[in-house]
LUMROFI-679309 format. One record per residue (C-alpha): residue in one letter; z, x, y; residue number from 1. Coordinates in Angstrom, 1 decimal. Layout:
// residues N
[A, [Z, X, Y], NUM];
...
END
This chain:
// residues 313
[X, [64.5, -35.4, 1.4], 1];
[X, [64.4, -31.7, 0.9], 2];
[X, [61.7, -29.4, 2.4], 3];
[X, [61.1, -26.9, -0.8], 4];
[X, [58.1, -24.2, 0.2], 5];
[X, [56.5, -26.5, 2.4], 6];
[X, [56.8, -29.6, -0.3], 7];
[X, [58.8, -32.5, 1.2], 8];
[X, [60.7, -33.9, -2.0], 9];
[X, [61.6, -37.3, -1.5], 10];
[X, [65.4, -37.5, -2.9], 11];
[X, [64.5, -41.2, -4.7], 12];
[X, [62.4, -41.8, -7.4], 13];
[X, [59.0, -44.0, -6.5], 14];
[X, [59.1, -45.7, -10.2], 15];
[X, [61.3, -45.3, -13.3], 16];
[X, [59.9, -46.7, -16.5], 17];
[X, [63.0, -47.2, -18.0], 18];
[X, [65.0, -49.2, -20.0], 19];
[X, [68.0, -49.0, -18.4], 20];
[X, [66.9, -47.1, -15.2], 21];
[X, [69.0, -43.7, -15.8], 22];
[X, [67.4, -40.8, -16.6], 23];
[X, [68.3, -38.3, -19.1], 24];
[X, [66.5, -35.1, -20.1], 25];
[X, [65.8, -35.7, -23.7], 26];
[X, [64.9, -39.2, -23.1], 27];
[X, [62.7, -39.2, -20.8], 28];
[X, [59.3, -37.8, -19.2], 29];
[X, [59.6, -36.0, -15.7], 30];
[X, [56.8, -36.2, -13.7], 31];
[X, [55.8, -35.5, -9.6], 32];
[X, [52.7, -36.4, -7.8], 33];
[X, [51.9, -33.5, -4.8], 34];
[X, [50.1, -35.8, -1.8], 35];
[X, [46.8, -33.8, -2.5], 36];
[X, [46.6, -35.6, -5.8], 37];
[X, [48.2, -33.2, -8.1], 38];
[X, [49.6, -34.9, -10.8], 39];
[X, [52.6, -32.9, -12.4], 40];
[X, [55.7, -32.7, -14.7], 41];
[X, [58.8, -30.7, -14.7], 42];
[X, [61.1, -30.2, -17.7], 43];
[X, [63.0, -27.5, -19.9], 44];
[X, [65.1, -26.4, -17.5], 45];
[X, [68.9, -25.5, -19.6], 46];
[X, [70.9, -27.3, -17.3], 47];
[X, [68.9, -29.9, -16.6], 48];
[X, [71.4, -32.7, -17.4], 49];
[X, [74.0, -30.8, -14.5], 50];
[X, [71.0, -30.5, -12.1], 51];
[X, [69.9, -34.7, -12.6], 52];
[X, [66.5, -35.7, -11.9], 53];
[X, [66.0, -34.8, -8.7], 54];
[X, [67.7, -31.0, -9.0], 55];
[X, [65.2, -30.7, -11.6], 56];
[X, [61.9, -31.6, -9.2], 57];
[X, [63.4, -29.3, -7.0], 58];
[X, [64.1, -26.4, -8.8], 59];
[X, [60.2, -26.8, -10.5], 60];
[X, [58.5, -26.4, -6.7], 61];
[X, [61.1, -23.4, -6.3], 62];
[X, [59.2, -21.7, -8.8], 63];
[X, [55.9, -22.0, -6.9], 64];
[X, [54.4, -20.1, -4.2], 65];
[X, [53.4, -22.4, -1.2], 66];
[X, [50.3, -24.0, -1.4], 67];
[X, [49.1, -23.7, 2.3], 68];
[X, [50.2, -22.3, 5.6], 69];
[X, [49.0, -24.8, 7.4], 70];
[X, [51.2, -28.1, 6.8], 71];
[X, [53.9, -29.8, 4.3], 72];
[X, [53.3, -31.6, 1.2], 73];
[X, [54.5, -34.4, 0.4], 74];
[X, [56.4, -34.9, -3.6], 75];
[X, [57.2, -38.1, -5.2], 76];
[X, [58.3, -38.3, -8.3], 77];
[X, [58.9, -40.7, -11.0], 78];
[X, [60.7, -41.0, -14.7], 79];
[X, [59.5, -42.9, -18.2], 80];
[X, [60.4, -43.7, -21.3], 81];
[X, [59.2, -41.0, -23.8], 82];
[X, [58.9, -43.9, -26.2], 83];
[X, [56.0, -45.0, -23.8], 84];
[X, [54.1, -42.0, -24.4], 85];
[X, [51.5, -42.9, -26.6], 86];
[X, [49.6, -40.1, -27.4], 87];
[X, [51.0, -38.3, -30.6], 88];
[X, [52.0, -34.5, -29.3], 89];
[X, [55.4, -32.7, -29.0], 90];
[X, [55.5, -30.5, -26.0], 91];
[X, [58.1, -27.8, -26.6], 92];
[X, [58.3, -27.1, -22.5], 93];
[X, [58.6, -31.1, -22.2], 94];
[X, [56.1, -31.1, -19.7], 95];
[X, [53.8, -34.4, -20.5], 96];
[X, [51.5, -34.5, -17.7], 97];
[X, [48.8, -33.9, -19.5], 98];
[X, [49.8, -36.7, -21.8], 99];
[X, [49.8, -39.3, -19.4], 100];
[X, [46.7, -37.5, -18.4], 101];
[X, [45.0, -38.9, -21.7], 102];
[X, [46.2, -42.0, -21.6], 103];
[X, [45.3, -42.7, -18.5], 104];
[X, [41.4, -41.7, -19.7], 105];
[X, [41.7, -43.6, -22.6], 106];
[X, [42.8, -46.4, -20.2], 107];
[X, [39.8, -45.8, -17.7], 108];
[X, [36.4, -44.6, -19.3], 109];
[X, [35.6, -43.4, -15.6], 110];
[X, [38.4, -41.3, -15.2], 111];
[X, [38.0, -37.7, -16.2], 112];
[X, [39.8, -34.1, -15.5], 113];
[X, [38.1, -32.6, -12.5], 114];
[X, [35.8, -29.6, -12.6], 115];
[X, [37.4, -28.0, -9.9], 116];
[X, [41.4, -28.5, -11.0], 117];
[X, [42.1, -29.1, -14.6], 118];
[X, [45.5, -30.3, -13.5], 119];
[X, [43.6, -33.2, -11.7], 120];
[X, [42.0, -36.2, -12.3], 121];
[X, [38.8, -37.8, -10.7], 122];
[X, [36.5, -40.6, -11.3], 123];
[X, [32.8, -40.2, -11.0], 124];
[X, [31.3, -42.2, -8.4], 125];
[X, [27.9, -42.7, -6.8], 126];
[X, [27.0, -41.2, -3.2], 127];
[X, [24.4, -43.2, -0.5], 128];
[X, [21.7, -41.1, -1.9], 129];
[X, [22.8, -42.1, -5.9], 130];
[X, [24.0, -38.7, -6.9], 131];
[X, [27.1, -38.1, -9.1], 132];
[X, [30.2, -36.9, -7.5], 133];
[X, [33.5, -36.5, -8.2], 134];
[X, [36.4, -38.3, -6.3], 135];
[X, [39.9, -37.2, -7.2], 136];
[X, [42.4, -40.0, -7.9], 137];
[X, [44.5, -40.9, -5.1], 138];
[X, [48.6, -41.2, -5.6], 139];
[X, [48.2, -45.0, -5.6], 140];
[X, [45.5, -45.2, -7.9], 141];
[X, [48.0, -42.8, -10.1], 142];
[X, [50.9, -45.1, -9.7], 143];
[X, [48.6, -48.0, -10.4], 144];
[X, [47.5, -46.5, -13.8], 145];
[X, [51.1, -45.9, -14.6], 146];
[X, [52.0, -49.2, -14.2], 147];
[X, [49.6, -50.6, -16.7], 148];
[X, [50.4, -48.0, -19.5], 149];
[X, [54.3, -48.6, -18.6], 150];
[X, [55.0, -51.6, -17.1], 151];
[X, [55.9, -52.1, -13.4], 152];
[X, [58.7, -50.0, -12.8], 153];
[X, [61.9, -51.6, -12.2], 154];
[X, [62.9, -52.5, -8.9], 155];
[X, [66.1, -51.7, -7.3], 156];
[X, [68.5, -55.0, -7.1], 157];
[X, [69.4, -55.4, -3.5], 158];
[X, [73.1, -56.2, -3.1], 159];
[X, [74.1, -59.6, -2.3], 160];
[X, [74.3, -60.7, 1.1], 161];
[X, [78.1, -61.3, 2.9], 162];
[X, [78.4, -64.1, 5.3], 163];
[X, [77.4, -61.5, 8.2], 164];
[X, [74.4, -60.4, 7.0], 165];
[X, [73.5, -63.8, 6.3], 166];
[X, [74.2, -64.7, 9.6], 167];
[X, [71.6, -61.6, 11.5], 168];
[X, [69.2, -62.9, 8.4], 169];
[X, [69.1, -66.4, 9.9], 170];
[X, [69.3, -65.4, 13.5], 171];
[X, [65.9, -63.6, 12.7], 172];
[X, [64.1, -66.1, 11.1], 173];
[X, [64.7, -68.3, 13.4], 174];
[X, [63.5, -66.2, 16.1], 175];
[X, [60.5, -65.1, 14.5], 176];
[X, [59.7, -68.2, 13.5], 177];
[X, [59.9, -69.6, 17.3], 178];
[X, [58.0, -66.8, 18.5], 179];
[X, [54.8, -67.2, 16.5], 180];
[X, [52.6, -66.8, 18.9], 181];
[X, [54.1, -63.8, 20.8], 182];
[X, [51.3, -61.1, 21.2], 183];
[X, [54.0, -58.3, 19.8], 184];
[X, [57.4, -58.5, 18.7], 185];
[X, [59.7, -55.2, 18.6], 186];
[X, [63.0, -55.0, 16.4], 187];
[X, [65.5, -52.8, 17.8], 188];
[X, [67.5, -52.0, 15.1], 189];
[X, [71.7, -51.6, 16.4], 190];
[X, [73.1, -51.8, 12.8], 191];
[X, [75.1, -49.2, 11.0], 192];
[X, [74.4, -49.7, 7.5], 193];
[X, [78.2, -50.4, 6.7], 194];
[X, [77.1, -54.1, 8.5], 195];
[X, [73.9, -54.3, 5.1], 196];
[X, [70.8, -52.3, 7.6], 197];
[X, [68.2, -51.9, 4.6], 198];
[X, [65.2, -54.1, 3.5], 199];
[X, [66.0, -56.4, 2.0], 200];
[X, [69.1, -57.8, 3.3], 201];
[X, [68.9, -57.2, 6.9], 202];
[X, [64.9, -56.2, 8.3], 203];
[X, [64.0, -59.8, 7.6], 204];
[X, [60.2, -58.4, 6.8], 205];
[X, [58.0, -61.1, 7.0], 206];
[X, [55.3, -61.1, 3.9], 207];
[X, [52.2, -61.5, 5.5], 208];
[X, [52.9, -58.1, 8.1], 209];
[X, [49.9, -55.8, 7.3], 210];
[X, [51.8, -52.5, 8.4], 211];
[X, [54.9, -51.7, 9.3], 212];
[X, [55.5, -48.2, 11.8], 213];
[X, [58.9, -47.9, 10.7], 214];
[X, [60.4, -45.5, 13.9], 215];
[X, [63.8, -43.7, 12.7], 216];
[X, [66.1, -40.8, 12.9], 217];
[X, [65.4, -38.1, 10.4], 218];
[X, [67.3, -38.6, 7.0], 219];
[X, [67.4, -42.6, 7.3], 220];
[X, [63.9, -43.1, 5.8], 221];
[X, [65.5, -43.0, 1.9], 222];
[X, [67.8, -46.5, 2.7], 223];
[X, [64.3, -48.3, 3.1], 224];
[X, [62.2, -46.6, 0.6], 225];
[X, [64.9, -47.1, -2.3], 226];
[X, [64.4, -50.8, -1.9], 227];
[X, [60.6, -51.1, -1.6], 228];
[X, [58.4, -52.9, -3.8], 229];
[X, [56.4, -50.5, -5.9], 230];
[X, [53.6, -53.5, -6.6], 231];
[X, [53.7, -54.3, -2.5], 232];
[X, [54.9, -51.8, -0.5], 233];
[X, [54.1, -47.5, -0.1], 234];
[X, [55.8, -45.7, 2.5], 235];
[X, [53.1, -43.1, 4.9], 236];
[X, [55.0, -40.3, 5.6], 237];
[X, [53.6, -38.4, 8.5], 238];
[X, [55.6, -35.4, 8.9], 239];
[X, [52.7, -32.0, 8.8], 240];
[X, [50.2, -34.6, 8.7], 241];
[X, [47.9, -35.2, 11.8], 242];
[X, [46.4, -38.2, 13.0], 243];
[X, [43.4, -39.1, 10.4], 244];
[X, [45.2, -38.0, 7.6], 245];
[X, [47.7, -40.7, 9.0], 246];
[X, [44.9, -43.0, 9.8], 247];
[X, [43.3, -42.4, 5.9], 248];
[X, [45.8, -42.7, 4.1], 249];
[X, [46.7, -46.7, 6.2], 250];
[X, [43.0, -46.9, 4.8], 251];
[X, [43.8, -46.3, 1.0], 252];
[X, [47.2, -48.1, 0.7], 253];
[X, [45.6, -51.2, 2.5], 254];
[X, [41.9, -51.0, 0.2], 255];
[X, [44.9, -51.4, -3.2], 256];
[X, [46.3, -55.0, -1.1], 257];
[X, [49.5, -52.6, -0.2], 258];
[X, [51.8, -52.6, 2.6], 259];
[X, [52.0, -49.6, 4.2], 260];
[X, [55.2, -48.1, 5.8], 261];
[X, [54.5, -45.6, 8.5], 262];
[X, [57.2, -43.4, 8.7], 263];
[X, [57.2, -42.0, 12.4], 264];
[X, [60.2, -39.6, 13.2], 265];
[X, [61.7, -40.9, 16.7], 266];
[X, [61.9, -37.5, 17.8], 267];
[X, [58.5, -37.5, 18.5], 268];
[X, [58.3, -38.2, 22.3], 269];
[X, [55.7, -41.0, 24.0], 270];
[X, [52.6, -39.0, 24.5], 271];
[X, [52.7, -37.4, 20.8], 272];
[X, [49.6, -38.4, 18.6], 273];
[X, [51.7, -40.6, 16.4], 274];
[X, [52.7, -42.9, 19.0], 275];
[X, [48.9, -42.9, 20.5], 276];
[X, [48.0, -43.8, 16.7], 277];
[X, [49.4, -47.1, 17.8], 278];
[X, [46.4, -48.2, 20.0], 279];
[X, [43.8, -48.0, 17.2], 280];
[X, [46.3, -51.1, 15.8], 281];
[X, [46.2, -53.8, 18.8], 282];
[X, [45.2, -57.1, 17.8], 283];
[X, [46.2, -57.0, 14.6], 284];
[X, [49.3, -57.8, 12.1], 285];
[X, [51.9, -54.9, 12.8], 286];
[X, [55.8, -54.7, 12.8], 287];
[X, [57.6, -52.1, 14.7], 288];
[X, [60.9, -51.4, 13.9], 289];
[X, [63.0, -48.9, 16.3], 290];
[X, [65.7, -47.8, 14.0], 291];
[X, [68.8, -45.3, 13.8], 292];
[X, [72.3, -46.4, 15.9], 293];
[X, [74.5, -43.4, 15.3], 294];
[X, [71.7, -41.2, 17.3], 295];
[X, [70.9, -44.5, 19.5], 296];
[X, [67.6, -44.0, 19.2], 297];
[X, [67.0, -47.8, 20.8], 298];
[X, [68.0, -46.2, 24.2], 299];
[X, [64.7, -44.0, 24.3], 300];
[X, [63.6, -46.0, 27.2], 301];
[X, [60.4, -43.6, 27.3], 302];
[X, [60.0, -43.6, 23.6], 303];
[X, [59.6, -47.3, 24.0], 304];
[X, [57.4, -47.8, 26.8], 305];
[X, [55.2, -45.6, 25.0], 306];
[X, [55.6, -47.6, 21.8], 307];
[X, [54.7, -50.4, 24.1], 308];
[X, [52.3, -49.1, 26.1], 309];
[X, [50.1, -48.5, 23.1], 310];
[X, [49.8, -51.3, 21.6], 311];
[X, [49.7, -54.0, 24.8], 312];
[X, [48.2, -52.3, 27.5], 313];
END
């Protein structure tokens, strides 16, 4: 990730619509989504192919100002298939936000641009009293859109597991499976990820976790997002984000039958609102994973008892 004028640009794409999953600039579309529902594009830029994908998202939010003083945004981005791009226009910036814009309101009669941003999108819904308002799309709603008009985007294939990673994979199972009943289990990850640490070969997620508080050092989030699920799994990221945005955005991601992935830095200590976040989840289905070896964040003794102490006591 790269913080870029108080945007945090995630360094991996959430979706490509691709045929073959590499992006080149006069192939494909570029587009970002800004966490306060911004929906975006970047393209033009001369040396775009020496920049790649990703230099290009980041050298678009260069050119901005800041948006606030008051916290960090967060930037996913994504790539498709200009083929895909239905509606018949040649944008000599190759910017196709708008684009997908229409097609996405051809696709939902209750979607429309937004009085108040026409770089925005929201659908008109009724209040308690049965007046009109307007409610701007949320990224997942975006993402959703995206993969009707596109197809799912493809997923990342997971690299085949070596008789030791099979082995920790087993050893989990089995534990988890004997410990059904337990009121909270913790995974204390030891790993380096030259022995396979990443989601699919080594967490062992079980399917039917609600949320997952993923705790972990500060650059290690990217070997878990890369592998998600964009159809199952979002990842929460709560760095400049206080507690109810937190708690809202749980909300959203769990209202579309997704997984969230709350991404809690572990230099946060125990009395920090994100680790009190954790009593407002006893009782229900919640994995915590404690993650990072080469800073051994798993000897936090305090970090864990507070882990603990919200969620059991």
């Amino acid at each position: 990730m790269q913080l870029v004028k108080n945007r945090i640009i995630n360094n991996v794409p959430i979706r490509t619509y691709t045929d073959d999953n590499t992006w080149h600039p006069e192939k494909h579309a570029l587009l970002y989504i800004l966490d306060e529902k911004k929906f975006g594009s970047s393209g033009g830029q001369s040396n775009a192919i020496e920049l790649g994908a990703y230099g290009c998202i980041v050298a678009t939010h260069q050119g901005y100002g800041k948006r606030s003083e008051f916290r960090d945004y967060t930037v996913e981005w994504l790539f498709v298939d200009l083929s895909k791009i239905t509606v018949n226009r040649t944008r000599a910036n190759k910017q196709y936000d708008k684009d997908i814009h229409e097609m996405i309101m051809e696709l939902d009669p209750r979607v429309l641009v937004s009085k108040h941003n026409v770089d925005t999108l929201a659908i008109a819904e009724l209040d308690s009293n049965g007046d009109i308002f307007e409610r701007l799309l949320t990224q997942t709603e975006y993402l959703n859109y995206c993969d009707t008009l596109f197809n799912d985007g493809i997923k990342p294939t997971p690299f085949p597991l070596d008789v030791r990673q099979q082995k920790m994979v087993d050893e989990r199972k089995v534990f988890v499976d004997n410990n059904n009943d337990a009121q909270m289990i913790i995974h204390i990850e030891s790993n380096h990820t030259r022995a396979g640490k990443d989601k699919t070969n080594y967490k062992g997620i079980q399917k039917e976790t609600q949320v997952i508080f993923d705790f972990s050092g500060y650059f290690a989030t990217w070997q878990i997002t890369d592998e998600f699920d964009s159809r199952l799994d979002h990842p929460v990221y709560t760095r400049g984000k206080n507690k109810e945005q937190i708690l809202q955005e749980i909300v959203d991601v769990l209202k579309v039958n997704k997984r969230p992935w709350v991404m809690i830095s572990t230099y946060n200590d125990e009395e920090n609102e994100r680790i009190d976040l954790l009593n407002l989840f006893k009782d229900t289905n919640i994995e915590i994973i404690i993650d990072e070896v080469d800073y051994q964040v798993w000897k936090q003794t305090d970090l864990i008892k507070g882990i603990v102490a919200n969620v059991i006591s």
